[in-house]
MIDREN-961792 format. One record per atom (N, C-alpha, C, O, CB): atom name; x, y negated, z; residue number from 1; residue in three letters. Coordinates in Angstrom, 2 decimals, m for minus. Glycine has a CB too. Example, Ala and Ser with C-alpha at 12.3 -4.5 7.8 and 13.67 -1.06 7.14 Angstrom:
2
@atome->N&xx->13.19&yy->5.69&zz->7.80&num->1&residu->ALA
@atome->CA&xx->12.30&yy->4.50&zz->7.80&num->1&residu->ALA
@atome->C&xx->13.20&yy->3.30&zz->7.80&num->1&residu->ALA
@atome->O&xx->14.24&yy->3.32&zz->8.46&num->1&residu->ALA
@atome->CB&xx->11.31&yy->4.47&zz->9.05&num->1&residu->ALA
@atome->N&xx->12.85&yy->2.25&zz->7.08&num->2&residu->SER
@atome->CA&xx->13.67&yy->1.06&zz->7.14&num->2&residu->SER
@atome->C&xx->12.90&yy->m0.03&zz->7.87&num->2&residu->SER
@atome->O&xx->13.41&yy->m1.14&zz->8.04&num->2&residu->SER
@atome->CB&xx->14.08&yy->0.60&zz->5.72&num->2&residu->SER
// end
This chain:
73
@atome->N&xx->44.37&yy->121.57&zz->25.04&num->1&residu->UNK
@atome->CA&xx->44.79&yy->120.94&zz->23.80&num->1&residu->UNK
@atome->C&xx->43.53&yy->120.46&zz->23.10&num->1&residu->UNK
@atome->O&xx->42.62&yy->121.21&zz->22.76&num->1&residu->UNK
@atome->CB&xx->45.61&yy->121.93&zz->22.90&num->1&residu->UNK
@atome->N&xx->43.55&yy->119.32&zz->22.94&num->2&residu->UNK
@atome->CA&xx->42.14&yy->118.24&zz->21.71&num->2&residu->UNK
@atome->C&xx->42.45&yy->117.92&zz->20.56&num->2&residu->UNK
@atome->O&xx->43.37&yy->117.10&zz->20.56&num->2&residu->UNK
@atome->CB&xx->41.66&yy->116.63&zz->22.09&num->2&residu->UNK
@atome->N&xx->42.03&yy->118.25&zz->19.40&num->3&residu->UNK
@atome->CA&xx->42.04&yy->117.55&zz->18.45&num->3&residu->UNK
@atome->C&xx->41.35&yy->116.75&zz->17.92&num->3&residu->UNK
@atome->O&xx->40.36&yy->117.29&zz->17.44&num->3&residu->UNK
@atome->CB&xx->42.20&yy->117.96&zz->17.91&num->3&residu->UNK
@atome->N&xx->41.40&yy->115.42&zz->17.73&num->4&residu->UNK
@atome->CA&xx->40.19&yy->114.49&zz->17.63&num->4&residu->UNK
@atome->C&xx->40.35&yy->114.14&zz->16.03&num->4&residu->UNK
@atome->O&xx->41.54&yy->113.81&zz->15.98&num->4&residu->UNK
@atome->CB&xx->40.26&yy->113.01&zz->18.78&num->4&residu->UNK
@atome->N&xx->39.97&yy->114.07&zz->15.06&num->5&residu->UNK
@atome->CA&xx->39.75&yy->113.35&zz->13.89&num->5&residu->UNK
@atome->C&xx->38.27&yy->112.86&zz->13.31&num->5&residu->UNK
@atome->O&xx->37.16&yy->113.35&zz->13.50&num->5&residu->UNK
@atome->CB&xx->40.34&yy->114.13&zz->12.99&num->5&residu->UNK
@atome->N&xx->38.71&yy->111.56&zz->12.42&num->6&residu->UNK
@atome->CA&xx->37.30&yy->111.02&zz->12.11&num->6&residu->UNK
@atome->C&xx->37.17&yy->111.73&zz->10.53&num->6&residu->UNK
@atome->O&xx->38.14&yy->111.98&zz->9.80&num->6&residu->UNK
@atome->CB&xx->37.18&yy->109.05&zz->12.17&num->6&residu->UNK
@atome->N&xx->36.32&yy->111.88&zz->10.34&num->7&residu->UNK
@atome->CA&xx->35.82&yy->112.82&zz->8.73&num->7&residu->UNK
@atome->C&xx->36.14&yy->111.47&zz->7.48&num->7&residu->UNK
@atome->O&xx->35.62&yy->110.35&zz->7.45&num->7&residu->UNK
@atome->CB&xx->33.41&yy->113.43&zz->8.71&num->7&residu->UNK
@atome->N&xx->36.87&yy->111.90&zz->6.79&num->8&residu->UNK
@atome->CA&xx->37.00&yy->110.96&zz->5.84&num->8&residu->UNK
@atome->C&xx->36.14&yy->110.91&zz->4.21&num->8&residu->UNK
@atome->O&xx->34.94&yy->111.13&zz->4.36&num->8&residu->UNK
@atome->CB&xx->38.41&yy->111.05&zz->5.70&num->8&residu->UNK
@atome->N&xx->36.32&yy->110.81&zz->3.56&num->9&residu->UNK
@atome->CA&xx->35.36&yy->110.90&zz->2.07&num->9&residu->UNK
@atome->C&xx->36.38&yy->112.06&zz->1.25&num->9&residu->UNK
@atome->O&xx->35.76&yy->112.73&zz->0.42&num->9&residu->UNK
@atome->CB&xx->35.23&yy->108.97&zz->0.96&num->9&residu->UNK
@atome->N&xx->37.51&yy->112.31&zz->1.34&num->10&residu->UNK
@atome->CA&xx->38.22&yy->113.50&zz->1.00&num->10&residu->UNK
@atome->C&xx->37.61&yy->114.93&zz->1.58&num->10&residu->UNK
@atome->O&xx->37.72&yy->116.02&zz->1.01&num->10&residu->UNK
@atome->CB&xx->39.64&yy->113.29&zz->1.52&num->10&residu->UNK
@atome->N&xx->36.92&yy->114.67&zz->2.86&num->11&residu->UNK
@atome->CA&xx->36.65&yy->115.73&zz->3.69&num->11&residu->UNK
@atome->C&xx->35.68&yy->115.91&zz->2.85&num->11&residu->UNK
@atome->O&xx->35.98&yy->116.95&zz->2.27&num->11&residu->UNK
@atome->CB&xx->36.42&yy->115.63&zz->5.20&num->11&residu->UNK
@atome->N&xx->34.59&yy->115.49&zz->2.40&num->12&residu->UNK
@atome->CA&xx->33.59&yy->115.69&zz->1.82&num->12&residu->UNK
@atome->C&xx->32.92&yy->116.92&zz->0.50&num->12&residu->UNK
@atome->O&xx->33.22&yy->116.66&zz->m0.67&num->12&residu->UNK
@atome->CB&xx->33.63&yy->114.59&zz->1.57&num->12&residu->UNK
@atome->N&xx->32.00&yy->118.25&zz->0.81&num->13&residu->UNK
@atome->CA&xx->32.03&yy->118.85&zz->0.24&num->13&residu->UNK
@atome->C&xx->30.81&yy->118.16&zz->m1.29&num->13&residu->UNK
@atome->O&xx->31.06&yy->118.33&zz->m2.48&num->13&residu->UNK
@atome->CB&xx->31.93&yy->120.00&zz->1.17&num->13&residu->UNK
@atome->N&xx->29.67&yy->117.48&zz->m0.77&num->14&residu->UNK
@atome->CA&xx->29.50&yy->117.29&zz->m1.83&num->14&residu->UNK
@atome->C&xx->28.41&yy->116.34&zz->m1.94&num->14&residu->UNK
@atome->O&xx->28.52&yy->115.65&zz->m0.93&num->14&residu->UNK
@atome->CB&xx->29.41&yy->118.36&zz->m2.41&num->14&residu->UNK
@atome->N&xx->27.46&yy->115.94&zz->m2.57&num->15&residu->UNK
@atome->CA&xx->26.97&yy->114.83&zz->m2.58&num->15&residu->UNK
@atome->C&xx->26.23&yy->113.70&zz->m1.73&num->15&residu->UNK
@atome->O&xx->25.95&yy->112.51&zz->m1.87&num->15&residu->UNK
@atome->CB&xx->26.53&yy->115.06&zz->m3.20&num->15&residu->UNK
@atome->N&xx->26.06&yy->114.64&zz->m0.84&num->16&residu->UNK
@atome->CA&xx->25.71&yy->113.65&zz->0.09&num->16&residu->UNK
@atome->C&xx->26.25&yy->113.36&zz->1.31&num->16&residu->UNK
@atome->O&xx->25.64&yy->113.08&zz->2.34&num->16&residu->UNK
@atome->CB&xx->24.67&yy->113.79&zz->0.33&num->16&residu->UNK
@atome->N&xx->28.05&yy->113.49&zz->1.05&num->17&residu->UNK
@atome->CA&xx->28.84&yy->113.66&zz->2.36&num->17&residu->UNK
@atome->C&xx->28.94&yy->114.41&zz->3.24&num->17&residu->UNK
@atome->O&xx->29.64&yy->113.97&zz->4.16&num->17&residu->UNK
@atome->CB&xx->28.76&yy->113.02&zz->2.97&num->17&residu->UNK
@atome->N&xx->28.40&yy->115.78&zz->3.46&num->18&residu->UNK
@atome->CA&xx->28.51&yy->116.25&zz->4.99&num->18&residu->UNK
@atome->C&xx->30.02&yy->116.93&zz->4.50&num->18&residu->UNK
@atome->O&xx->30.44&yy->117.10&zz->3.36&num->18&residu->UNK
@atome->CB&xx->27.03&yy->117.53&zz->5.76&num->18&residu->UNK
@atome->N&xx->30.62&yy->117.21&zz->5.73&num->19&residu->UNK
@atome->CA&xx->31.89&yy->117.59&zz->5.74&num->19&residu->UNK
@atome->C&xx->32.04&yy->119.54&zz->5.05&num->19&residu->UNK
@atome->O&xx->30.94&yy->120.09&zz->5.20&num->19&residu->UNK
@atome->CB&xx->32.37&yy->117.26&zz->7.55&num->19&residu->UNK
@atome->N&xx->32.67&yy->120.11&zz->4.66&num->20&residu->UNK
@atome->CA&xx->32.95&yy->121.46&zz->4.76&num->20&residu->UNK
@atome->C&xx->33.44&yy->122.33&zz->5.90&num->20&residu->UNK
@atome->O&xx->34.49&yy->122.24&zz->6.52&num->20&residu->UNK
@atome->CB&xx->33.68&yy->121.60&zz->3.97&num->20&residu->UNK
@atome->N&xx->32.55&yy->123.12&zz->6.02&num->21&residu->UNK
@atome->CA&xx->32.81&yy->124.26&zz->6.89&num->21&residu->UNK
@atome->C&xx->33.85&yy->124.60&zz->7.56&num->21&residu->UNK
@atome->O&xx->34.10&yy->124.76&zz->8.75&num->21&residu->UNK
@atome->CB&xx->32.67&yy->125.15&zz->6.38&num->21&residu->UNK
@atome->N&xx->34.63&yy->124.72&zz->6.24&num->22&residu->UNK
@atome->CA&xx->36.60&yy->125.35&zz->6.18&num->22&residu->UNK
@atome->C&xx->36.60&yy->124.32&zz->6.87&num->22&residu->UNK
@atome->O&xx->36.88&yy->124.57&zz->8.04&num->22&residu->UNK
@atome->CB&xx->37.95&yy->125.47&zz->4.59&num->22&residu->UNK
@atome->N&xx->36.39&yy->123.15&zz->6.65&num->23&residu->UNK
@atome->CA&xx->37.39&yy->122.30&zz->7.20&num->23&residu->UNK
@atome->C&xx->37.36&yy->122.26&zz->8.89&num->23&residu->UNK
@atome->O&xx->38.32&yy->121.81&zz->9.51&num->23&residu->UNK
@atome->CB&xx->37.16&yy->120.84&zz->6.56&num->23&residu->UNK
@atome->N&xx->36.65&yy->122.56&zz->9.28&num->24&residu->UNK
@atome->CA&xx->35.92&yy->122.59&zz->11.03&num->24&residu->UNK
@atome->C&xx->37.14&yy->123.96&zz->11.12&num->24&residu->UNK
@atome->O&xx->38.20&yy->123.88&zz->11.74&num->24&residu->UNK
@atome->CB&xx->33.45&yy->123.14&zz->11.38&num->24&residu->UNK
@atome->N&xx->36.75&yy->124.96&zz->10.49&num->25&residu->UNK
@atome->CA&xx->37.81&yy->126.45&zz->11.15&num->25&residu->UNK
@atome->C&xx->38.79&yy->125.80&zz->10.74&num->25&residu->UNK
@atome->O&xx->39.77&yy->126.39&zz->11.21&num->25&residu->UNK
@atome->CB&xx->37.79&yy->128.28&zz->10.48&num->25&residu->UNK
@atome->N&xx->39.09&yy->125.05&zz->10.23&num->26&residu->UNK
@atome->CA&xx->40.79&yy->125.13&zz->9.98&num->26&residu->UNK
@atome->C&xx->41.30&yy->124.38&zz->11.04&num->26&residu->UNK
@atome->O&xx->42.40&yy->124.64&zz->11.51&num->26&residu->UNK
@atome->CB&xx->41.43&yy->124.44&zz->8.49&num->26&residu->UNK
@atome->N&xx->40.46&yy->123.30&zz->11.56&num->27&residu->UNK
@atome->CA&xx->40.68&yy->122.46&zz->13.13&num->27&residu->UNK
@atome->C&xx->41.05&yy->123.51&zz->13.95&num->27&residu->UNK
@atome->O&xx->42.23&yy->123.73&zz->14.23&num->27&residu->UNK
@atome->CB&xx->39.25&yy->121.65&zz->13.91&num->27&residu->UNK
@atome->N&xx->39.90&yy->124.34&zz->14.44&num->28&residu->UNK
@atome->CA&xx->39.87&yy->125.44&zz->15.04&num->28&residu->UNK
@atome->C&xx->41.51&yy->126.28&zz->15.01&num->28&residu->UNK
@atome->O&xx->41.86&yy->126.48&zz->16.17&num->28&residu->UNK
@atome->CB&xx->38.65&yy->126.20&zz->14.34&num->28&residu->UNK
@atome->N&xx->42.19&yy->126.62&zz->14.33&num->29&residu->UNK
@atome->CA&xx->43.19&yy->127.37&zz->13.97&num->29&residu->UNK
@atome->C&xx->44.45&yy->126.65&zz->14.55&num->29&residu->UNK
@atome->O&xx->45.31&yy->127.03&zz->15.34&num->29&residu->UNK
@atome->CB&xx->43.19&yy->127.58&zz->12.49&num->29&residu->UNK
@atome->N&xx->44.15&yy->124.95&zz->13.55&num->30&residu->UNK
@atome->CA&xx->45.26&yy->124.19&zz->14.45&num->30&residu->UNK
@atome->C&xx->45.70&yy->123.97&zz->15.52&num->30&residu->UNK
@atome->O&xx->46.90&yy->123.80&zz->15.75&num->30&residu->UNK
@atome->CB&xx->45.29&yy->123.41&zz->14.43&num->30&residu->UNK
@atome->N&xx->44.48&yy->123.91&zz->16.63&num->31&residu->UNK
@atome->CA&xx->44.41&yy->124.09&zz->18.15&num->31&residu->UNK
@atome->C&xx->44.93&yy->125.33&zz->18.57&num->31&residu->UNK
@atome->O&xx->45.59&yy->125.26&zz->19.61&num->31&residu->UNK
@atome->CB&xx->43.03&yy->124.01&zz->18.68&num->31&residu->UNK
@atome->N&xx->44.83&yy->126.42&zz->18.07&num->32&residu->UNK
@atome->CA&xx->45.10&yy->128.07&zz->18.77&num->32&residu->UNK
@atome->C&xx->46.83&yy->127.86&zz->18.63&num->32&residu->UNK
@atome->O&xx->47.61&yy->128.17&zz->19.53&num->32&residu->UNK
@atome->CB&xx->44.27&yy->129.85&zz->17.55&num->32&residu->UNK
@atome->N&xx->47.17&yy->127.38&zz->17.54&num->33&residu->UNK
@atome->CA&xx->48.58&yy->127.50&zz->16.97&num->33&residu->UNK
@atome->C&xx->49.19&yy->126.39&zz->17.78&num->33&residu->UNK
@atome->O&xx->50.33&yy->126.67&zz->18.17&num->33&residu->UNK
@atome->CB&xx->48.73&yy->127.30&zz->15.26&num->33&residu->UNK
@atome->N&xx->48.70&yy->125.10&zz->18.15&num->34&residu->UNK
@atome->CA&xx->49.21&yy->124.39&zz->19.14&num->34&residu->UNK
@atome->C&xx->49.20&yy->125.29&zz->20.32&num->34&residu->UNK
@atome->O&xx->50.16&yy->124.96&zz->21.01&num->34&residu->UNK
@atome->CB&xx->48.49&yy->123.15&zz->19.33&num->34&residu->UNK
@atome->N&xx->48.61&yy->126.19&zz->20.82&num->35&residu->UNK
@atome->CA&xx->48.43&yy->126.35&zz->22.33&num->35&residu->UNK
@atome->C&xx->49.59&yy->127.30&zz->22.16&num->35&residu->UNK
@atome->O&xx->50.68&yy->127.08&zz->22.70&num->35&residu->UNK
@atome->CB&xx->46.84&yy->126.93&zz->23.06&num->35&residu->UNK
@atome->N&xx->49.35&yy->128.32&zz->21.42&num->36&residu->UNK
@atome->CA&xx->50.43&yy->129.69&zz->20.84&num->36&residu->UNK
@atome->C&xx->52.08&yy->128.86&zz->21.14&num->36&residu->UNK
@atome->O&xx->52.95&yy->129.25&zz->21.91&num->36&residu->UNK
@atome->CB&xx->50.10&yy->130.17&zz->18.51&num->36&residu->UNK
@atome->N&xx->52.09&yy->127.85&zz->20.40&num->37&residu->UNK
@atome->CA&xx->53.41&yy->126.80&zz->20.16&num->37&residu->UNK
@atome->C&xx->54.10&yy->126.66&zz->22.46&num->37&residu->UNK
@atome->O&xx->54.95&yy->127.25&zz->23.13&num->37&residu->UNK
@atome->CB&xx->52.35&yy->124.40&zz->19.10&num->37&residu->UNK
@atome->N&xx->53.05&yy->125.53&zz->22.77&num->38&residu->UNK
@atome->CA&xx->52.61&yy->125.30&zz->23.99&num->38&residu->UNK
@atome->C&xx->53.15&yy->126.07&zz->25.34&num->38&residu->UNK
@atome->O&xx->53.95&yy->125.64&zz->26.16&num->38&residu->UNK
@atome->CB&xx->51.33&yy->125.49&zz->23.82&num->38&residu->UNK
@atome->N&xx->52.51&yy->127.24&zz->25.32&num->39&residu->UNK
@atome->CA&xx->52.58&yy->128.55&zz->25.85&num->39&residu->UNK
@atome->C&xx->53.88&yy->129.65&zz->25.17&num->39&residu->UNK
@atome->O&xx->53.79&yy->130.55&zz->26.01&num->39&residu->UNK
@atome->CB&xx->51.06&yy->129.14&zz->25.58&num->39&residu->UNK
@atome->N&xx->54.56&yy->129.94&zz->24.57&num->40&residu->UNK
@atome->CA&xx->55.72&yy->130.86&zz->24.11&num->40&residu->UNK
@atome->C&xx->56.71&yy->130.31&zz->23.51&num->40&residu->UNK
@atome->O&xx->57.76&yy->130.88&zz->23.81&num->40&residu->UNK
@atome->CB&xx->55.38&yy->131.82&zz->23.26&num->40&residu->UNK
@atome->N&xx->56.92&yy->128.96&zz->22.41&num->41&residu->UNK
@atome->CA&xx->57.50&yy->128.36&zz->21.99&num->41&residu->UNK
@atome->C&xx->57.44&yy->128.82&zz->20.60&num->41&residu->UNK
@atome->O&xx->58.14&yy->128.37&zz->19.69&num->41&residu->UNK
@atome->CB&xx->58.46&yy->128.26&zz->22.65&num->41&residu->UNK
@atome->N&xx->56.34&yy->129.98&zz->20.47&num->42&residu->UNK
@atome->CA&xx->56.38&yy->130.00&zz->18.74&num->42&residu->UNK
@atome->C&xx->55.13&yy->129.44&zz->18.48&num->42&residu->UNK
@atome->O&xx->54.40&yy->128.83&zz->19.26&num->42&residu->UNK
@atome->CB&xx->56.52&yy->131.58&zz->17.89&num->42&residu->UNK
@atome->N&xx->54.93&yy->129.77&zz->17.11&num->43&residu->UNK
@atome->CA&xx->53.48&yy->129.71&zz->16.58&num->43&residu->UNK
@atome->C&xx->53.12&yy->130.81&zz->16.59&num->43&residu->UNK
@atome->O&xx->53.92&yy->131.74&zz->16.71&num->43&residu->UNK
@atome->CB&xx->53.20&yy->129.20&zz->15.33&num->43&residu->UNK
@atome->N&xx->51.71&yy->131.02&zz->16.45&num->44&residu->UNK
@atome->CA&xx->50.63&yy->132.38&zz->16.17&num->44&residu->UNK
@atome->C&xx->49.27&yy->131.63&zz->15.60&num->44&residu->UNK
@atome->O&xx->48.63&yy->130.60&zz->15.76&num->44&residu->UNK
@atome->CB&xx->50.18&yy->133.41&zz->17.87&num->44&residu->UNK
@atome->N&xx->49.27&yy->132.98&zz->14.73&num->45&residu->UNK
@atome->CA&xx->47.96&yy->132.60&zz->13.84&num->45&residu->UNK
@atome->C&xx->46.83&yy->133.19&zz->14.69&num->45&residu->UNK
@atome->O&xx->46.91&yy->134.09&zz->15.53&num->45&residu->UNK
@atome->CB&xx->47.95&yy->133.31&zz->12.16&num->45&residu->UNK
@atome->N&xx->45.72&yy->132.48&zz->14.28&num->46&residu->UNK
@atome->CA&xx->44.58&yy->133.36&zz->14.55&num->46&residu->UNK
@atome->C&xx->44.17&yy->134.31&zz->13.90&num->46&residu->UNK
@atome->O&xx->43.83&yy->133.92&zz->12.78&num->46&residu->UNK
@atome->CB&xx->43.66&yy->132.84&zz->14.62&num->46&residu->UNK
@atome->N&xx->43.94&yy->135.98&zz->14.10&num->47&residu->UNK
@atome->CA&xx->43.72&yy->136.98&zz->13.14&num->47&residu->UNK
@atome->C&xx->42.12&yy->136.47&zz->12.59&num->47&residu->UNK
@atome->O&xx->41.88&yy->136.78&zz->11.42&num->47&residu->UNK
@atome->CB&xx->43.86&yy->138.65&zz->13.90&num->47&residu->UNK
@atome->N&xx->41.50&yy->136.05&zz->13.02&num->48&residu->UNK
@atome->CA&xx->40.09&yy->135.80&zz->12.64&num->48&residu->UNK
@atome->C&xx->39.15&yy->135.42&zz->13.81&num->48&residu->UNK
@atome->O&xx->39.46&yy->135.67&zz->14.98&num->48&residu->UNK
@atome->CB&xx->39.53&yy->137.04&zz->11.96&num->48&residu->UNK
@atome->N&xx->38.06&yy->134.84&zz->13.48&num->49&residu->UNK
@atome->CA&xx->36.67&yy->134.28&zz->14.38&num->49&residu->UNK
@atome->C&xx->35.71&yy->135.81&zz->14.58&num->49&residu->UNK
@atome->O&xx->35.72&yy->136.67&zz->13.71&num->49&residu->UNK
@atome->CB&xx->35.52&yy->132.80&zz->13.24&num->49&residu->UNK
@atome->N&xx->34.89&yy->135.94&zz->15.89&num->50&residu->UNK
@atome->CA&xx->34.11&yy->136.68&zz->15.82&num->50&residu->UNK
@atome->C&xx->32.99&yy->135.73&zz->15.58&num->50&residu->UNK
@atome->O&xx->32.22&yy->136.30&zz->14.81&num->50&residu->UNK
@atome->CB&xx->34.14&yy->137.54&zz->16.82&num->50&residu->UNK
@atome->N&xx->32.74&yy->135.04&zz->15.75&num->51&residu->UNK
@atome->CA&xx->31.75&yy->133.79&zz->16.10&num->51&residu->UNK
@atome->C&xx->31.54&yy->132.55&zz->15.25&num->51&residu->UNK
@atome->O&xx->32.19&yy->131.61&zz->15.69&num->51&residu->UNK
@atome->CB&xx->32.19&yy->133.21&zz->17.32&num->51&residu->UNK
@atome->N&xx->30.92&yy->132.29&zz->14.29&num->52&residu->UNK
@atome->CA&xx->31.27&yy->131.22&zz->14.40&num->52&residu->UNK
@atome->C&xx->29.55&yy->130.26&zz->14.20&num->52&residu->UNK
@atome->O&xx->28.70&yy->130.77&zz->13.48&num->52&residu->UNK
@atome->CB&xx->32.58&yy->131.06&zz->13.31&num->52&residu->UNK
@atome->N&xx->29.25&yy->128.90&zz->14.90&num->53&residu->UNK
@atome->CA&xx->28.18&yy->128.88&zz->14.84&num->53&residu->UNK
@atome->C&xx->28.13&yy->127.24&zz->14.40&num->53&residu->UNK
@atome->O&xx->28.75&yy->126.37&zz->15.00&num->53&residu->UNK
@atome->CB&xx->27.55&yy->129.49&zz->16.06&num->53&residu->UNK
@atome->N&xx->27.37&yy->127.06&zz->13.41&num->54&residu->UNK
@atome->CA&xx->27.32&yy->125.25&zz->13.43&num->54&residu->UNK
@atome->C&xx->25.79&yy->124.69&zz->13.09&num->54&residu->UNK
@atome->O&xx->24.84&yy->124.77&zz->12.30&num->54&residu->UNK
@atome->CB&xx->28.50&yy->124.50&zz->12.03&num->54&residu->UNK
@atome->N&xx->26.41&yy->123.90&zz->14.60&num->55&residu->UNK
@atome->CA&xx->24.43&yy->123.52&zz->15.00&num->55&residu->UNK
@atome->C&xx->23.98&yy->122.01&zz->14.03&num->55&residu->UNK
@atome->O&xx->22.90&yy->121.77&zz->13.48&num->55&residu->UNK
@atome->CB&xx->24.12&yy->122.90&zz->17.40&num->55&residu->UNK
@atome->N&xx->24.87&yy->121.42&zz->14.07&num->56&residu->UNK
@atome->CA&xx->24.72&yy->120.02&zz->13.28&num->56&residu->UNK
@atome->C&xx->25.51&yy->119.94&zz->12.37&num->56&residu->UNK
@atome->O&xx->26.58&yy->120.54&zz->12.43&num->56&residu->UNK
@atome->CB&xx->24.91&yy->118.82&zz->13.98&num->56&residu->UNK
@atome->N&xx->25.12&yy->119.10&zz->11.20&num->57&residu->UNK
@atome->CA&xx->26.06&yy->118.66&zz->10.06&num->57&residu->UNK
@atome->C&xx->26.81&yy->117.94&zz->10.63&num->57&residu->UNK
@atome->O&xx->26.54&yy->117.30&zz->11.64&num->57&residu->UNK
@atome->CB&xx->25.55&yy->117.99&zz->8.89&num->57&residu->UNK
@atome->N&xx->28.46&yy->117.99&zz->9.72&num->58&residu->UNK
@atome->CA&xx->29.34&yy->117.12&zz->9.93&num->58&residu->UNK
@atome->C&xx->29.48&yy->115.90&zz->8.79&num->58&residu->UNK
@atome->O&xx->29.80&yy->116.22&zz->7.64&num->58&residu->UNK
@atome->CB&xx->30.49&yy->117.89&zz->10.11&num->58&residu->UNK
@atome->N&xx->29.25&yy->114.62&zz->9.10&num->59&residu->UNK
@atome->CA&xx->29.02&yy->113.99&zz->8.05&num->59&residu->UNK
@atome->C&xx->30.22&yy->113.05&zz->7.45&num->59&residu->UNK
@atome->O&xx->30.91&yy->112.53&zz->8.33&num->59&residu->UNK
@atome->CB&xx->27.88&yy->113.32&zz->8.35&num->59&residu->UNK
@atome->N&xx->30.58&yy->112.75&zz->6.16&num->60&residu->UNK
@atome->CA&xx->31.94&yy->111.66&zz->6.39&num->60&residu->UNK
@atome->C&xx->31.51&yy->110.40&zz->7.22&num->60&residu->UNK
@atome->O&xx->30.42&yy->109.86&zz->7.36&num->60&residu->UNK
@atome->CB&xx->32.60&yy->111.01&zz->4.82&num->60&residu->UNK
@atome->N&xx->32.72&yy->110.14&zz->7.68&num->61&residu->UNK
@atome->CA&xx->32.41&yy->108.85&zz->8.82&num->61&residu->UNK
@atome->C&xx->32.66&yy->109.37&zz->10.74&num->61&residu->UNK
@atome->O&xx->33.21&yy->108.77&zz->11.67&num->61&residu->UNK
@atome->CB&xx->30.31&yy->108.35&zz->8.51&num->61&residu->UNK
@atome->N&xx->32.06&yy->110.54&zz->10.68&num->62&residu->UNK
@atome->CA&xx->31.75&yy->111.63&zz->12.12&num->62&residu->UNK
@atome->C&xx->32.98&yy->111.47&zz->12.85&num->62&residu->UNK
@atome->O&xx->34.02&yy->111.41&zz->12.18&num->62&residu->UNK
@atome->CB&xx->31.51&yy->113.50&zz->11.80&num->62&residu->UNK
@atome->N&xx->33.02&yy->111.42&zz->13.62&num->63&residu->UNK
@atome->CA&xx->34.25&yy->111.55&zz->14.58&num->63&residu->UNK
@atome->C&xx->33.92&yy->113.05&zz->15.08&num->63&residu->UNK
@atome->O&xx->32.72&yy->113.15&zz->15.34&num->63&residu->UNK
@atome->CB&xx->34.33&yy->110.26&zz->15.95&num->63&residu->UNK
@atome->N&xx->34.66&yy->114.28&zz->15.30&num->64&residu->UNK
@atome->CA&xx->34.93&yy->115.49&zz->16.08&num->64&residu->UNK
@atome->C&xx->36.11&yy->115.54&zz->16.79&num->64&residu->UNK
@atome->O&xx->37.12&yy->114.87&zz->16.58&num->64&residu->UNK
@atome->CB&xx->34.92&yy->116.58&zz->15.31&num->64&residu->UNK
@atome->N&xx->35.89&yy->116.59&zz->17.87&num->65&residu->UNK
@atome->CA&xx->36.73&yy->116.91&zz->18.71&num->65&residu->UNK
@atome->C&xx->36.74&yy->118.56&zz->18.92&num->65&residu->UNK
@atome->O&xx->35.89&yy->118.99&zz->19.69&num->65&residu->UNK
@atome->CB&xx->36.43&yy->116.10&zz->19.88&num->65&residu->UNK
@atome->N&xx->37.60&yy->119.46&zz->18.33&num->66&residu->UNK
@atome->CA&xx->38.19&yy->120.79&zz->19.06&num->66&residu->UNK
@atome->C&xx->38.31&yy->120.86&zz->19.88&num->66&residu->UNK
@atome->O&xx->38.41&yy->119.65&zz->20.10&num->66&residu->UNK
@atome->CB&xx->39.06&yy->121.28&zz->18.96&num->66&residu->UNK
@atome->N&xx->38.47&yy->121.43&zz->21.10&num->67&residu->UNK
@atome->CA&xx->39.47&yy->121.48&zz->22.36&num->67&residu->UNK
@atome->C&xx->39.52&yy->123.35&zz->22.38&num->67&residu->UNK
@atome->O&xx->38.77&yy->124.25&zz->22.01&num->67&residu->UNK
@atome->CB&xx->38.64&yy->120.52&zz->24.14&num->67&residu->UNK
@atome->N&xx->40.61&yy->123.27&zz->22.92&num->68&residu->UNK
@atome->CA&xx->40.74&yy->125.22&zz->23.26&num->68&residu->UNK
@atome->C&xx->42.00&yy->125.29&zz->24.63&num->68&residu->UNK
@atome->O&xx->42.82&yy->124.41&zz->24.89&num->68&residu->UNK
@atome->CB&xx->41.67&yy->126.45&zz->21.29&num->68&residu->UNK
@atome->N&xx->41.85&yy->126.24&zz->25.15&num->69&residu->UNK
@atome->CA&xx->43.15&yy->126.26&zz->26.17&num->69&residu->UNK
@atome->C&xx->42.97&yy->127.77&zz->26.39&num->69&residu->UNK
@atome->O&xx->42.17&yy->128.65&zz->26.06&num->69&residu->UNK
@atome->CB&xx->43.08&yy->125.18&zz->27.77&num->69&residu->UNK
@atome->N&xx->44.79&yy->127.54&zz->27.54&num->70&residu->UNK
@atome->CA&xx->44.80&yy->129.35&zz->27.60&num->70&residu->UNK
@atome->C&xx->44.21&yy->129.71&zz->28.84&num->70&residu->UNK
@atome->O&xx->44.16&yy->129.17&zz->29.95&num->70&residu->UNK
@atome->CB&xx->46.42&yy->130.16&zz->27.58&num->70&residu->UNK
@atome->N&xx->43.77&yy->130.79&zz->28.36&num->71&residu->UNK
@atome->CA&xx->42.75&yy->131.76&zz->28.78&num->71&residu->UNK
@atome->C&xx->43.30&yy->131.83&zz->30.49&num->71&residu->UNK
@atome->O&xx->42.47&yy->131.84&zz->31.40&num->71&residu->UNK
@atome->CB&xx->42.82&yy->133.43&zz->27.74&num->71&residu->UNK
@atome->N&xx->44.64&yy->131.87&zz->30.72&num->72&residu->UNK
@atome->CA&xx->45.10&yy->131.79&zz->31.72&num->72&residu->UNK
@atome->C&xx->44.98&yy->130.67&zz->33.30&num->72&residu->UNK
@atome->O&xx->45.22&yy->130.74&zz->34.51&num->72&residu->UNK
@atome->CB&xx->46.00&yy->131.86&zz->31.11&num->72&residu->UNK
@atome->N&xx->44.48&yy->129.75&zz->32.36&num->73&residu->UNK
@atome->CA&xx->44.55&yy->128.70&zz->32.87&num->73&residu->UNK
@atome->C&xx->43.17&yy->128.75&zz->34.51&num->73&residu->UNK
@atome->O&xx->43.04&yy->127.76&zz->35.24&num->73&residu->UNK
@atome->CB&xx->44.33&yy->127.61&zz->31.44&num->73&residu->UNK
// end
């Protein structure tokens, strides 16, 4: 499962555009809950990140991509 979106000027935490944090985990979450959906036919939340690491700013304008799959696979 991918989620691709481009960062918009709403995304924006603060003056000089880079995107917010939340907003990257909350991608993150959407993908688990697609796969959860995918795989059982419900949803499931994620209880929490052990990890979480961000090497580059996200800037408005940025295009990102999530991807996650099951573990099974």
């Amino acid at each position: 499962m991918t989620l691709r979106a481009r960062m918009a000027q709403k995304d924006a935490h603060c003056g000089q555009n880079p995107v917010d944090g939340a907003w990257i985990l909350q991608s993150l979450g959407d993908v688990v809950t697609e796969i959860t959906v995918l795989m059982g036919g419900d949803e499931g939340l994620p209880s929490g990140y052990s990890e979480s690491e961000f090497k580059t700013p996200v800037y408005v304008g940025d295009c990102i991509e999530v991807s996650g799959s099951d573990a099974q696979e």
